[in-house]
N, C-alpha and C positions, 0 to 999 in steps of 0.2 A: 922895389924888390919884394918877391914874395915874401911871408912872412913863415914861410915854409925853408928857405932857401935857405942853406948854409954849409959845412963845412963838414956835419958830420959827426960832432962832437953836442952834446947835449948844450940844448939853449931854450928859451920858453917859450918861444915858437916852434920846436920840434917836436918837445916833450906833451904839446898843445896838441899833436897828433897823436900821436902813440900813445901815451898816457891818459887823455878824458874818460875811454868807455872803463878802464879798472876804477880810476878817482869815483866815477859816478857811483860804480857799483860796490865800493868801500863804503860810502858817506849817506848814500839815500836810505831813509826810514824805512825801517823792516814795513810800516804800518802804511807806504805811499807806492803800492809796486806802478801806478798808473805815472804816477809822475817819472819813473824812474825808466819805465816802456817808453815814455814821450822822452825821455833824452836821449835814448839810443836810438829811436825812430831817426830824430832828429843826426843825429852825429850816423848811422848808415846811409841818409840820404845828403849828406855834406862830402862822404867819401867816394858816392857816386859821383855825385857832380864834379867832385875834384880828378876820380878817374876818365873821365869823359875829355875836362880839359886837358888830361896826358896826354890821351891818345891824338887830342885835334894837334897836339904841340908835337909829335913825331909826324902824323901827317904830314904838316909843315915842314918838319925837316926833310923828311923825303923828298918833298918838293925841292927842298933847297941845296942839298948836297947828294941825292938821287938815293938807288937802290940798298948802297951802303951805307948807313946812318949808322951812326953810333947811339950809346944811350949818351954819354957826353952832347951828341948833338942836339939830344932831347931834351936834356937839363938844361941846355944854354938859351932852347927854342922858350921855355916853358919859366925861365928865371929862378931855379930852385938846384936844389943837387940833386944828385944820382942816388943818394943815402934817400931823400922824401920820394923820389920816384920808384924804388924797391919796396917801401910802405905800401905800395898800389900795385907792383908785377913782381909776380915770382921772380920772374929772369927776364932777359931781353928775347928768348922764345916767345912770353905770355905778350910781350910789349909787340913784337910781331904780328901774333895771331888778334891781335885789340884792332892793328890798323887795318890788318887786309881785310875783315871785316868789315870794318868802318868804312874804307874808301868800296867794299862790295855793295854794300846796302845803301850809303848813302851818296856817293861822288859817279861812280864807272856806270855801274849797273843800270839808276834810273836815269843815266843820259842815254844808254845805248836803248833803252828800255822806249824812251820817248822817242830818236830820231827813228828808232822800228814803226814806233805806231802812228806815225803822222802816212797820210796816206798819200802814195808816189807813182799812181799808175799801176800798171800790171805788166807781168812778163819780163822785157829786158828792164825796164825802167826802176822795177820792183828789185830786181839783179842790185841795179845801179846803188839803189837807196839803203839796201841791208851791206853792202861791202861798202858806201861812203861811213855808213855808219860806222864802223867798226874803226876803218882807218880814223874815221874822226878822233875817236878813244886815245889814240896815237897824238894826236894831230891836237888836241887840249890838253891833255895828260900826261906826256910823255917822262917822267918822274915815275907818276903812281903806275903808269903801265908795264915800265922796264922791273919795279921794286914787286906786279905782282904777279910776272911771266918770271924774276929770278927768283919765288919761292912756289912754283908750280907744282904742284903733286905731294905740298907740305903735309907732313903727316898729321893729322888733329887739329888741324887750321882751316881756314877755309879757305876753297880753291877758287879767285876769282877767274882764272883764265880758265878752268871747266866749266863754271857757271856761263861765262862768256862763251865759249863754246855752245854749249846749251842753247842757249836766249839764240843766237843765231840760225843756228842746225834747226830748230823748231821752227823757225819763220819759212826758212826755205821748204823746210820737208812739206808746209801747208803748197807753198807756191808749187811746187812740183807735182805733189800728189794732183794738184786739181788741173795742170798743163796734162797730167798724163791721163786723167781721166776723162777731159777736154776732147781728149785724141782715141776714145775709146778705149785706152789701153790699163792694165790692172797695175795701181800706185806704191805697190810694191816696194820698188828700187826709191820713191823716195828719199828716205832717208841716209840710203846709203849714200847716195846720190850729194843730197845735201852736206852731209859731214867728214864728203870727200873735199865738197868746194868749202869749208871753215878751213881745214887743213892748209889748202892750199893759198887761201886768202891771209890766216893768219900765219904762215912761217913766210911768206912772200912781203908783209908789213911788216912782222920785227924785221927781217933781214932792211927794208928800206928806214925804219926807224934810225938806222946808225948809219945810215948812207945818204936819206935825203937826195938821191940821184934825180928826179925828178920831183915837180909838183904835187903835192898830195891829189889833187883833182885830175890828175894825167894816171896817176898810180889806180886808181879807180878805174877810170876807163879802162885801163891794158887787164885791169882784172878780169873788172865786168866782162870784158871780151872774152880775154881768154875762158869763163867759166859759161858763157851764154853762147858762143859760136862752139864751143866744144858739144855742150847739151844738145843741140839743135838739131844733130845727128838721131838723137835716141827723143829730143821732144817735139815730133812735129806736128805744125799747124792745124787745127783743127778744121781748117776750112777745107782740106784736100788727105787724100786718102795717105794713107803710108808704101810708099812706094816700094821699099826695099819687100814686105810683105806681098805686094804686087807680083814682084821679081818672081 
């Protein structure tokens, strides 16, 4: 058991927290401030490290009993109380905004981030590989995804599913600008274009996330399709004139 861990009630592994940076700063020699800089150095990079393991121990919990964790769930992930984990977060807001964070920067992000930039062809196939992507996110995650679509639009927090949005809407809007320039045509509507099919990719996955009605690789295709056979209309081939302009 931690040696943090207890009940709440002063013990000399609590008091070992809260209490060192005043002891230090009571007792050290008016005549040694450098010894006295290295013990606080020392004891803020000890509370780092200790806040870092919170947040991995609420990740965890999210993992384990999903979007609604408790700070109890935290404290029982992490083996300490709920009294040593408020020593580290204002509230369970700050213990919130720690994780999505955490699961932005270092769990969601550079996976969607990598299966974007490995290279998959072009045109449908390119389709293919940024909506498998995403659904993947789903498809590994499904804890931290649900935990960071139900604090979507958090105020002062950070928003993984606009980022995620973003990273997407960006990929595509390249693919399309260069289809419609491909075709002669001014790449204008990319964007729009693009951040109609995230819309439509991402409310189309969570809704399958809690339904699982199909195979995630079946779910792709009907994507793919529907957002590639729809375009096809407005992006066409560059080998042949645009017909409807014909018209």
């Amino acid at each position: 058991m931690d040696s943090e861990s207890g009940s709440g009630r002063s013990g000399v592994g609590e008091r070992s927290e809260v209490d060192q940076p005043e002891a230090v700063a009571a007792d050290a020699p008016v005549a040694a401030p450098r010894a006295e800089d290295g013990r606080r150095s020392r004891w803020t990079e000890h509370r780092r490290v200790r806040r870092e393991e919170f947040i991995g121990a609420a990740v965890s919990a999210v993992r384990l009993t999903g979007p609604d964790f408790s700070v109890d769930d935290v404290a029982r992930v992490a083996g300490v109380s709920k009294t040593v984990l408020y020593r580290y977060f204002a509230d369970k807001d700050e213990l919130v905004d720690a994780v999505l964070d955490r699961i932005a920067q270092t769990i969601l992000l550079p996976r969607l981030m990598g299966e974007m930039a490995q290279e998959r062809g072009e045109g449908r196939d390119k389709m293919r590989a940024v909506v498998g992507a995403f659904v993947e996110l789903i498809v590994a995650e499904p804890a931290l995804y649900r935990f960071a679509y139900a604090h979507t639009g958090r105020a002062g927090g950070a928003d993984l599913v606009a980022a995620t949005e973003r990273e997407v809407a960006e990929t595509l809007t390249v693919l399309f600008a260069q289809l419609l320039r491909d075709s002669g045509r001014s790449p204008e509507a990319a964007g729009t274009w693009a951040y109609g099919v995230v819309g439509m990719v991402q409310l189309s996955a969570h809704w399958w996330a809690s339904t699982r009605h199909v195979p995630a690789p079946v779910l792709v295709e009907q994507l793919t399709a529907l957002a590639w056979e729809g375009l096809a209309v407005l992006l066409p081939s560059p080998a042949g004139p645009d017909t409807r302009a014909a018209g």
